[in-house]
Every structure is written in C-alpha cells, then in structure tokens.
TIVEX-955287 format. One line per field, with one value per residue (C-alpha): x, y, z; residue number from 1. Coordinates in nm, 4 decimals. Example, Ala and Ser with C-alpha at 12.3 -4.5 7.8 and 13.67 -1.06 7.14 Angstrom:
<sites>
x <- [1.2300:1.3670]
y <- [-0.4500:-0.1060]
z <- [0.7800:0.7140]
k <- [1:2]
</sites>
This chain:
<sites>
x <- [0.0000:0.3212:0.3867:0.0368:0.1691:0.4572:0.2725:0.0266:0.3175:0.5126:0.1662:0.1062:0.4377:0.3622:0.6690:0.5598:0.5676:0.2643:0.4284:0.5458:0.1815:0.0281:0.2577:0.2525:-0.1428:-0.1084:0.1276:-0.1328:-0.4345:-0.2376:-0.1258:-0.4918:-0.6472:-0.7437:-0.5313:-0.7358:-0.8584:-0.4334:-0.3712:-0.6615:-0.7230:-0.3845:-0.4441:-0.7083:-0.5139:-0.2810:-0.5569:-0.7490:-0.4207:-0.4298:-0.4607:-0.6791:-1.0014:-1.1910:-0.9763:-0.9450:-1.3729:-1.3883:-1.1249:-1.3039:-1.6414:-1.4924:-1.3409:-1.6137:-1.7967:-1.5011:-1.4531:-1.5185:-1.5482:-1.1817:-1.1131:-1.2702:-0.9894:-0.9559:-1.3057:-1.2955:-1.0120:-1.2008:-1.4457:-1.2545:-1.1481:-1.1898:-1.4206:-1.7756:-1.8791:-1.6439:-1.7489:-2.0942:-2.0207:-1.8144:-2.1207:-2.3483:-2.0185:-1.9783:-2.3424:-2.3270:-2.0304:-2.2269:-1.9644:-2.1365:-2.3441:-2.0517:-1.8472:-1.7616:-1.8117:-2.1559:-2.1113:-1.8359:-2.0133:-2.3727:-2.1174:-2.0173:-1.9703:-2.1075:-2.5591:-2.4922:-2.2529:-2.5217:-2.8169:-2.6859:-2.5590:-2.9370:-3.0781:-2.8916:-2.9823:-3.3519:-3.3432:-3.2188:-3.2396:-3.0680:-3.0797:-2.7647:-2.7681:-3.0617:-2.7486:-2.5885:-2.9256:-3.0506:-2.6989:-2.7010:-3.1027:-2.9524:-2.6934:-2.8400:-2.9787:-3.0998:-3.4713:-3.4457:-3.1899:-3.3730:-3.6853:-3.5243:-3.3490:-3.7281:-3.8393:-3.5749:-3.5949:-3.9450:-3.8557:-3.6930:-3.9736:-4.0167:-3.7050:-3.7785:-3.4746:-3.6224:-3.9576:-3.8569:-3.6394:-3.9466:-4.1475:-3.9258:-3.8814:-4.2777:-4.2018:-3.9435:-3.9865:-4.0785:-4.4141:-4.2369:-4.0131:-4.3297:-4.5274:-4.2212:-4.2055:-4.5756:-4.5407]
y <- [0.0000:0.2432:0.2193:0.3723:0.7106:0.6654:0.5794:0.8135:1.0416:0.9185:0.8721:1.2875:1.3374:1.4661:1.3842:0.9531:0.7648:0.5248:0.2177:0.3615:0.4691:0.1162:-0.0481:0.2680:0.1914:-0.2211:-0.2067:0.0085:-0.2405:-0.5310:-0.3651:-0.2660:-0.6449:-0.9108:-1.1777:-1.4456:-1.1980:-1.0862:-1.4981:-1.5505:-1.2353:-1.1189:-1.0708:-0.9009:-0.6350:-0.6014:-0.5351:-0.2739:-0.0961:-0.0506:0.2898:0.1492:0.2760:-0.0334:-0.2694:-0.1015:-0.0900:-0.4672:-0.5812:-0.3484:-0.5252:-0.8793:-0.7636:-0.6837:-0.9784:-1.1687:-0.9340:-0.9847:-0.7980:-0.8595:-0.6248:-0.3232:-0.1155:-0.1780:-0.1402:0.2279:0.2959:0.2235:0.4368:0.7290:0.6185:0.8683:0.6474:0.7122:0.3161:0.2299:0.4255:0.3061:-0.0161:0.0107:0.1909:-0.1469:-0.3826:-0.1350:-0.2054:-0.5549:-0.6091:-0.3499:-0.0445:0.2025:0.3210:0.3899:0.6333:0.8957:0.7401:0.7814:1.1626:1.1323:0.9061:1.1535:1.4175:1.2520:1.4849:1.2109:1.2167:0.8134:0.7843:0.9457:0.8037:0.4565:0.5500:0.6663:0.3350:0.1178:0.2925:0.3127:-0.0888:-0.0923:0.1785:0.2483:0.5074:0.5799:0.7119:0.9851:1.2683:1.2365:1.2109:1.5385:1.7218:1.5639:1.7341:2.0569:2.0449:1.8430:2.0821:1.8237:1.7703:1.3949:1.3688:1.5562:1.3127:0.9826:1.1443:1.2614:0.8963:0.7601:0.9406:0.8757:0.5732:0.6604:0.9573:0.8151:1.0002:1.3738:1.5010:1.3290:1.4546:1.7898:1.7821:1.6107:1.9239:2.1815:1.9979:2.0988:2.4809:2.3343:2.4722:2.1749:2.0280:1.6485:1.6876:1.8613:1.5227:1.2837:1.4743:1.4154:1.0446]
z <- [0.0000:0.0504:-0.3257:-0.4288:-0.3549:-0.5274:-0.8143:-0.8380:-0.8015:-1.1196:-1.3274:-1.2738:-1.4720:-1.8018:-1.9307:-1.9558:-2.2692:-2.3220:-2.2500:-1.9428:-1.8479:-1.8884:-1.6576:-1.3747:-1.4196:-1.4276:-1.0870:-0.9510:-1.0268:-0.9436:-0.5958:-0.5314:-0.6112:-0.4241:-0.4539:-0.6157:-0.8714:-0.9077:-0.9916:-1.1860:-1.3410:-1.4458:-1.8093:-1.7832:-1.5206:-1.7998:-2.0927:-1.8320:-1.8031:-2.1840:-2.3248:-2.5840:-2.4237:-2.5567:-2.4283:-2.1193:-2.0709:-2.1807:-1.9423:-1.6535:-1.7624:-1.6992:-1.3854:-1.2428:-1.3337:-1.1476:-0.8365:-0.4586:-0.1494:-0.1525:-0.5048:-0.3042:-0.3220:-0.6795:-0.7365:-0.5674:-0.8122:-1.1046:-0.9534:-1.0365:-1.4187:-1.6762:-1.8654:-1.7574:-1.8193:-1.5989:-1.3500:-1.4168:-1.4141:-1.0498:-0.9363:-0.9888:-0.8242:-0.5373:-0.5064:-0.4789:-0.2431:0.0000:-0.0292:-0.2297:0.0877:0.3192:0.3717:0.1586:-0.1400:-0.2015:-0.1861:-0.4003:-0.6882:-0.6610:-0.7350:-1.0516:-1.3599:-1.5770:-1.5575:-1.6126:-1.2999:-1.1036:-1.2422:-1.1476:-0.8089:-0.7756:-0.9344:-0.6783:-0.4131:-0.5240:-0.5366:-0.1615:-0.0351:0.3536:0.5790:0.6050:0.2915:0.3458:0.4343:0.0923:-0.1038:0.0736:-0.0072:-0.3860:-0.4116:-0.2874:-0.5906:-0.8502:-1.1551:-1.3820:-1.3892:-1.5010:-1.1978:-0.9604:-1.0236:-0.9791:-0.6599:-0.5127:-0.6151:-0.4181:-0.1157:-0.0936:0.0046:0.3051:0.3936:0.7379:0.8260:0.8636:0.6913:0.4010:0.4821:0.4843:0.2010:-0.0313:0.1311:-0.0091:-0.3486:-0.3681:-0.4465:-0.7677:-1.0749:-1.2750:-1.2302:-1.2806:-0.9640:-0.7371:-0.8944:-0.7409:-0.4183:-0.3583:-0.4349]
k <- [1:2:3:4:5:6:7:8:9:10:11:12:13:14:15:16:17:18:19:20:21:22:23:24:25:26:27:28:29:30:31:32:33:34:35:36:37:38:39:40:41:42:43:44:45:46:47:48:49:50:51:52:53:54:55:56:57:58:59:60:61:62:63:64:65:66:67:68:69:70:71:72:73:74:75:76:77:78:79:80:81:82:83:84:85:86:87:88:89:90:91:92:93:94:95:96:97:98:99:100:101:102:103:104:105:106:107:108:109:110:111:112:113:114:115:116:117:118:119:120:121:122:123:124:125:126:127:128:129:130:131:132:133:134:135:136:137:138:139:140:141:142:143:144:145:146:147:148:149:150:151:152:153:154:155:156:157:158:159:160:161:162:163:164:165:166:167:168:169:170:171:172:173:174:175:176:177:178:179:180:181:182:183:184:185:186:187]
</sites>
C-alpha cells in the first residue's frame, strides 16, 4: 500500500511515454487487487491498463464480473477512471459487495460529472435503499440541476420519507420549478 503514492506520483508526470503509463497503471491495479482476482485475473489487469479505451472498458467489464469484497480497493479505483462506463459499471459492483453506501463514497459518486454515474448511483440505491444514505441524497437534491436527476433522486428518497430530513427535504422539493419533480415529491 506504501507504493500507491509513489505511483500516483510518477503517473502525474507529463513527461511519460505510453508504454510507461500502462505499466505505472497495471502495478497500480495489481497492488490494489485481491489476490485471487491478481492470480486468476492477471491478463485481464494487464488489458485494463491498456490505453486502448476499448480494451481497457472490456477488461473493466470482466473484472467486475469476477470481483469480490476482496477487489474493493480496486473497485474504488475504477471508480474514479476517466471512462464514464467504468465508472458506471463500479457503481453497480460497489453495489453488490455493500460499499457504495458507506463512507464517503456515495457523496463522491452523486457528485459525478457524468448524468450516467449518477443516475446509477441513484438506481442502486432506489433498489435498496438504507438510511444511512438519506445525508448524501438530501446534499445531492440541494446540488443536482438536472430535472431527469432531480426526479429519480425525489423517487428515491421517498422511500426513506419516514425520516424527517427526508420529509422535509421532499417538502421543499414541492415549491421546484418543474411540475415532474413537485409530482415525485408528492409520491
């Protein structure tokens, strides 16, 4: 775990040649991955660190069809990619391994520049939706600008109305603009 910084360090350099990029990128998966995945999946580390955006995305797809509770930290790396599938796509595994709901992360994903990222943060949490993630749902509301958005996020927290920060937060979503988010606040 000492050598992530160090990488991350030597990956901000603009001065890198490609090849030299890929393997910063493939340490950094394979140092982040669980160790089954690292064994089994080692080809497939080496194809995600590919610059080739389409071999990167396909690789990301089969690892997370193949990751665990144990490929977390790799998982919240991909979170960050600069592909907005693959974010997507973490979103759903984060999901499944029961991460995406704790910490900061949720906060961080809801705060996505891409509408997909944070239309499938909002679709996971809409299929279970927890408690503890009524904070970051009210702050996202606050923020969000996009009608579409703003719906699925009323739609969701009306799940979790019995909690009166979500109660109050679907009460002042009444006095919005659009007649489609008052309509999913009064659901």
């Amino acid at each position: 775990e000492a050598i992530i910084p160090m990488v991350r360090s030597r990956l901000a350099a603009v001065d890198l040649s490609d090849i030299s990029r890929s393997r910063l990128m493939e340490l950094l998966y394979r140092v982040q991955t669980g160790e089954r995945l690292r064994l089994e999946g080692s080809s497939l580390l080496s194809a995600l660190a590919s610059l080739n955006p389409q071999s990167h995305r396909d690789a990301a797809e089969r690892i997370f069809e193949l990751a665990t509770s144990q490929d977390q930290q790799l998982i919240d790396e991909l979170s960050n990619d600069l592909d907005p599938l693959v974010r997507e796509l973490s979103v759903v595994k984060l999901q499944e391994i029961g991460a995406l709901q704790e910490g900061e992360r949720l906060t961080r994903l809801l705060g996505d520049r891409s509408p997909s990222v944070r239309t499938a943060v909002l679709r996971q949490i809409s299929e279970k939706p927890a408690a503890k993630s009524v904070e970051a749902l009210v702050a996202y509301i606050s923020q969000e600008k996009d009608e579409d958005l703003l719906v699925y996020a009323a739609k969701t927290l009306g799940q979790l109305k019995q909690m009166p920060i979500a109660e109050e937060t679907l009460v002042g979503l009444l006095g919005n603009d659009s007649w489609r988010v008052r309509a999913a606040a009064l659901d």
